[in-house]
C-alpha positions in Angstrom: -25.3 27.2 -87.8 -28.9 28.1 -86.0 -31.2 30.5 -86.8 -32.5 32.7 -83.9 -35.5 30.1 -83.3 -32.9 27.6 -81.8 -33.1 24.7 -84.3 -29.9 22.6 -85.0 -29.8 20.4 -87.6 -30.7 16.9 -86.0 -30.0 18.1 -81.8 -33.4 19.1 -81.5 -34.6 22.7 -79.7 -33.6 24.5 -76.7 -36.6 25.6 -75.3 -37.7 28.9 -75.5 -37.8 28.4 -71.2 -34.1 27.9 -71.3 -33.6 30.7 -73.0 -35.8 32.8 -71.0 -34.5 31.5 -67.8 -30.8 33.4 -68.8 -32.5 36.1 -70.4 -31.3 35.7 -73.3 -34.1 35.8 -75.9 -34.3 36.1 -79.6 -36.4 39.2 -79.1 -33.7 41.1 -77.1 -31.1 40.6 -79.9 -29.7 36.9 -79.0 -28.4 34.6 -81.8 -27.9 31.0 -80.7 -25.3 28.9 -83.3 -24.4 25.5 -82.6 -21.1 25.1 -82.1 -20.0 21.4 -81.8 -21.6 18.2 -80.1 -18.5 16.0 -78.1 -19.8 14.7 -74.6 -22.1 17.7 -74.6 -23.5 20.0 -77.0 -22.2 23.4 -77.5 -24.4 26.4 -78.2 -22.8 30.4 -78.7 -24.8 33.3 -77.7 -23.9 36.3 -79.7 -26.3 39.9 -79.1 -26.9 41.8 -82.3 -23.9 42.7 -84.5 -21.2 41.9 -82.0 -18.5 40.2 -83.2 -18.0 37.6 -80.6 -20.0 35.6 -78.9 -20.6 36.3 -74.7 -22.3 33.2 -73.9 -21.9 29.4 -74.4 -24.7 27.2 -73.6 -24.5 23.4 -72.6 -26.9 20.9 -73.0 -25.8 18.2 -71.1 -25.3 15.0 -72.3 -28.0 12.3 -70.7 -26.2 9.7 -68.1 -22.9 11.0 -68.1 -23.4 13.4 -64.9 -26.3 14.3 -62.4 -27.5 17.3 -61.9 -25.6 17.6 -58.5 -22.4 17.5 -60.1 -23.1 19.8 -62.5 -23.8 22.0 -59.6 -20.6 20.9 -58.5 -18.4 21.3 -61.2 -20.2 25.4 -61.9 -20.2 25.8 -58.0 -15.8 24.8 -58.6 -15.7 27.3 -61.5 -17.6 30.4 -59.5 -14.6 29.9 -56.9 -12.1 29.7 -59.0 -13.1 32.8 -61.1 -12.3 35.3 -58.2 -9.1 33.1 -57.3 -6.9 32.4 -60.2 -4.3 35.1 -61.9 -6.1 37.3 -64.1 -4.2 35.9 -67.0 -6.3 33.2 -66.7 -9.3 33.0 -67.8 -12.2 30.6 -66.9 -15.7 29.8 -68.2 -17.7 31.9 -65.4 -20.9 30.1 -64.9 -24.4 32.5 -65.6 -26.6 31.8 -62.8 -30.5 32.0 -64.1 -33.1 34.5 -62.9 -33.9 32.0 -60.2 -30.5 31.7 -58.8 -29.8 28.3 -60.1 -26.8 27.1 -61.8 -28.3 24.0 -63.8 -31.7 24.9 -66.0 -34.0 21.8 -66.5 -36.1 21.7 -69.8 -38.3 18.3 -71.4 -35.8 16.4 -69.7 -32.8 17.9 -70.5 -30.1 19.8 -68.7 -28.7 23.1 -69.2 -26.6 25.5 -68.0 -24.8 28.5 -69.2 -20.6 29.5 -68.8 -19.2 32.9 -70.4 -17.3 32.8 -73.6 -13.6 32.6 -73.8 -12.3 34.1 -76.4 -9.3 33.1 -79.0 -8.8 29.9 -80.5 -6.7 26.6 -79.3 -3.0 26.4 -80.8 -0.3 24.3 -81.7 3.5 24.2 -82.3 2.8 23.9 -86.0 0.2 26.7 -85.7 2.1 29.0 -83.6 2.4 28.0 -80.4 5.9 28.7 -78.8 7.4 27.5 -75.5 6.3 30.8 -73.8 3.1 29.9 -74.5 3.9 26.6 -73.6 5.3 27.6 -70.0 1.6 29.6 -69.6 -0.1 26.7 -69.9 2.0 24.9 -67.0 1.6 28.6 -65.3 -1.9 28.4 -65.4 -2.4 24.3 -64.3 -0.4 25.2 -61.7 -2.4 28.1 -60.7 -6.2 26.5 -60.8 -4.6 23.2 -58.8 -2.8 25.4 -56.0 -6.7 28.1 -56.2 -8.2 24.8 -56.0 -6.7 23.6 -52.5 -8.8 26.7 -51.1 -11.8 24.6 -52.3 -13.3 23.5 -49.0 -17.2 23.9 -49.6 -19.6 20.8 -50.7 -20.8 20.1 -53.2 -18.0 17.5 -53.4 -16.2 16.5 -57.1 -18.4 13.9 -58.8 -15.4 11.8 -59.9 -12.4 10.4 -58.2 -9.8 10.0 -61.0 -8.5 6.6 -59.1 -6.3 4.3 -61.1 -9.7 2.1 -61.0 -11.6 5.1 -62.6 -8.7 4.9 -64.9 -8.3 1.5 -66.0 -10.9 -0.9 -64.7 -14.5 -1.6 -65.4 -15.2 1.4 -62.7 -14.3 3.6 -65.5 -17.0 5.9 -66.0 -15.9 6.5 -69.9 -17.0 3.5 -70.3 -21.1 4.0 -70.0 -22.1 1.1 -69.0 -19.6 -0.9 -71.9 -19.0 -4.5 -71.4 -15.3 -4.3 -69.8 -14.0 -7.3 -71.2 -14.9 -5.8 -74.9 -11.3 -3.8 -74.3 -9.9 -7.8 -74.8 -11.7 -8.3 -77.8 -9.9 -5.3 -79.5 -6.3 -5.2 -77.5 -4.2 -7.7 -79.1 -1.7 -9.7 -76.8 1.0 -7.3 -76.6 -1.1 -4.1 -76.2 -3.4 -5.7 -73.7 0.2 -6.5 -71.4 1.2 -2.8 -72.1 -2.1 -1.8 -70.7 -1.6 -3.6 -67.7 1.9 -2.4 -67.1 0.8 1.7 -67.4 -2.1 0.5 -65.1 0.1 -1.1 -62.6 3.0 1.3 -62.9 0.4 4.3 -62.3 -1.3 2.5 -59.7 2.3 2.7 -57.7 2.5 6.5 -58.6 -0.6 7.4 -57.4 -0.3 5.0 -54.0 3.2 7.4 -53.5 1.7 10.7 -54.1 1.0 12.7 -51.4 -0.3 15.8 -53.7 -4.4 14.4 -54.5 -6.6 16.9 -55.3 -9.4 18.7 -57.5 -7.8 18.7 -61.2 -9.3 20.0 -64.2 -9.0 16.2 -65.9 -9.0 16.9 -69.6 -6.3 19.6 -69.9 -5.3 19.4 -73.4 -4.5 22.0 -75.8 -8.0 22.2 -77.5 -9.1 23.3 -74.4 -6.5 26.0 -73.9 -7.1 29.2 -75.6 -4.2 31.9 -76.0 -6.2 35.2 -76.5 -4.7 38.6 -76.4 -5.4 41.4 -73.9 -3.3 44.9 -74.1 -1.2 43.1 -76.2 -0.6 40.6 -72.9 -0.6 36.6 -73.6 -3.7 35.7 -71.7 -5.0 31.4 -71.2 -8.7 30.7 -71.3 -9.1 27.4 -69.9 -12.4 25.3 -71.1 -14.6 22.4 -70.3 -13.9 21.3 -66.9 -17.0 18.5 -67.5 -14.2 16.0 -66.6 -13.4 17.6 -63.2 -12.7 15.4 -60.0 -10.2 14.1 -57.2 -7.0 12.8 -58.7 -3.1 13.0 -57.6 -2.4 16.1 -59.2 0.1 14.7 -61.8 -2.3 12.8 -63.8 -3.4 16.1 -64.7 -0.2 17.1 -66.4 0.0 13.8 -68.7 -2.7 14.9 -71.6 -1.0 18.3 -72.5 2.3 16.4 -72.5 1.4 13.8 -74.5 -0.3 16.0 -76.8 3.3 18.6 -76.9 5.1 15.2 -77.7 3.4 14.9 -80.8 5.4 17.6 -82.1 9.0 15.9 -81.8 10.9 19.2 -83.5 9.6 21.5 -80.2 9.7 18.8 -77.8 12.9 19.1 -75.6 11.7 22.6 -75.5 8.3 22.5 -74.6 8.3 19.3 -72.3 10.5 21.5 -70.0 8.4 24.8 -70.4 5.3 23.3 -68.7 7.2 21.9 -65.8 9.1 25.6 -65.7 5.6 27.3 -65.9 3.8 24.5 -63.5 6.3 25.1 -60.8 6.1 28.8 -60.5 2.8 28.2 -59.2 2.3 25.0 -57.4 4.5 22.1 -55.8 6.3 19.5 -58.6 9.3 17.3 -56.6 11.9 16.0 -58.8 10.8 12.4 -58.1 7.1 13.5 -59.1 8.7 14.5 -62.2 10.1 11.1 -63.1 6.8 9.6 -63.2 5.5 12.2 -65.7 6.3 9.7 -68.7 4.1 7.2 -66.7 1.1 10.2 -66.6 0.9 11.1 -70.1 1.2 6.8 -71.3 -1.9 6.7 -68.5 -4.1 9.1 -70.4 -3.5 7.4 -73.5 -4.3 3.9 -72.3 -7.1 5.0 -70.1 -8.6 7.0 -73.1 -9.1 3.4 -74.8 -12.4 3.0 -72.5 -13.3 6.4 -73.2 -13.4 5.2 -76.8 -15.0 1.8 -76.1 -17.8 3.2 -74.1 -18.8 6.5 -76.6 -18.9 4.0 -79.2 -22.4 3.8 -78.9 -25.4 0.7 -79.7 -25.2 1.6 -83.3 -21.9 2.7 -84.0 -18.1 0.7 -83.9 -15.6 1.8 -81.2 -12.5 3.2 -83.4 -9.8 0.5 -83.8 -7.4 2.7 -85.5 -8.3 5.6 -82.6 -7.6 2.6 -80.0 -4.3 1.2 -81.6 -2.8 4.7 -82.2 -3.3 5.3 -78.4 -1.9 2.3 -76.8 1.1 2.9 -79.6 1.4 6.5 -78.2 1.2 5.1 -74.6 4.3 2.7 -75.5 6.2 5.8 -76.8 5.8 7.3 -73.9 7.3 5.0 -71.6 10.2 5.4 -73.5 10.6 9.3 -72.6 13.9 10.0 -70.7 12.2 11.8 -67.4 15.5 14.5 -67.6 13.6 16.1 -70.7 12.0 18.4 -68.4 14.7 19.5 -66.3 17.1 19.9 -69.0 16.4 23.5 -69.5 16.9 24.6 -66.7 13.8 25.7 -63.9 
């Protein structure tokens, strides 16, 4: 954790003009605590003896997005905020005292997003398939709020099966493509083909393409309580862009199949919980398999390009997904019909 001067451990300062430019300094009561580096590091705000925080700040992570679509992606979040259910919650941007959305210090990017309260949860922690058909409630909800989203800036991504799978892939940060053949052995290198190709066809067929959150998975899914009501807080839309609307639905189901006991269960609670709110076909739904092996492959260039100059991609991290993507293949589509709609 940070003391109120801003220093954490080896990320460096944020400048006292960052600070200032949210009015949010040290001398007014603010505590700033690191919270976690990923693609971006994560600073809380908490004033005084409050128990929770009310502010994240991001510091942005150098080459991974411009400053215009970081405008982009806070200018998505301010529209959805007066659009979605109130059940769900979303990280409304904090514009600064100049009006801008994106604060620019030594270099660095910035920008601010209210706190969402609660934690992430699983079926072995807790998580039960009414939670489960919230979370399909709420995707369902930003992706049919979303098709109001007419304004520029436009998404900074299109979540293409190129984006996906080829050396377009922006996970990969400049990597060496044909590195993902030096770690693939035979087998998994034809199974990545085949989820490429075979999504390739879904997405060529799908006539729903639109703004998606593109990392919905349950760490970024937060069940908080209101009045005793089940509320979502949805987080990190950093991965934001124009995709066929299914992809979106792959990462939460491949991370729900990881718990084979609540499966069957929750596999048909998000498609219940999606459809209440936005457009799922049956024959949509037999390609769902093909979405959540799709993350999992594509994820391996993820993992190749945030390797980094000084530091080995993840082997096991790399084999484990392309295993996972196998599994999914497998999945009998009627798993999330069978209980019913």
């Amino acid at each position: 954790m940070t003391e109120s001067s801003g220093e954490v451990d080896d990320h460096g300062l944020v400048p006292a003009a960052v600070l200032a430019a949210y009015d949010l300094l040290p001398d007014d009561g603010w505590r700033l605590d690191h919270v976690r580096t990923l693609a971006n590091t994560v600073f809380s705000l908490t004033r005084g003896v409050d128990s929770e925080p009310s502010w994240a700040l991001r510091l942005h992570r150098t080459g991974w997005r411009s400053a215009d679509q970081i405008v982009a992606e806070l200018a998505v979040l301010e529209f959805l905020d007066q659009r979605v259910p109130s059940k769900v919650l979303l990280p409304r941007p904090a514009r600064a005292s100049t009006g801008d959305l994106v604060v620019e210090a030594d270099g660095r990017m910035y920008s601010l997003l209210a706190w969402i309260p609660g934690t992430p949860a699983r079926p072995d922690t807790g998580l039960d398939s009414t939670d489960v058909e919230l979370l399909g409630e709420g995707l369902g909800a930003i992706h049919t709020a979303l098709d109001g989203w007419t304004d520029a800036p436009v998404a900074p991504v299109c979540w293409d099966a190129d984006a996906l799978f080829t050396a377009a892939s922006p996970g990969l940060m400049g990597t060496a493509y044909p590195m993902l053949d030096d770690v693939l052995d035979p087998t998994e290198r034809r199974l990545f083909t085949q989820v490429a190709d075979r999504s390739r066809m879904i997405f060529d067929h799908t006539d729903d393409w639109g703004l998606i959150h593109g990392d919905y998975i349950l760490g970024n899914c937060h069940l908080p309580f209101s009045g005793g009501n089940r509320q979502l807080g949805v987080l990190d839309f950093d991965d934001f862009g124009f995709a066929p609307r299914p992809y979106d639905l792959g990462p939460v189901l491949g991370n729900l199949f990881d718990f084979s006991d609540s499966w069957p269960a929750n596999a048909a609670a998000v498609v219940r919980g999606y459809r209440s709110t936005h457009q799922l076909p049956d024959e949509v739904i037999a390609g769902l398999p093909i979405m959540m092996a799709a993350r999992h492959a594509s994820m391996c260039l993820w993992l190749l390009g945030n390797a980094g100059p000084d530091r080995a991609p993840d082997l096991d991290h790399i084999h484990l997904r392309m295993e996972l993507a196998r599994q999914c293949l497998l999945i009998d589509p009627a798993v999330f019909t069978a209980a019913g709609r």
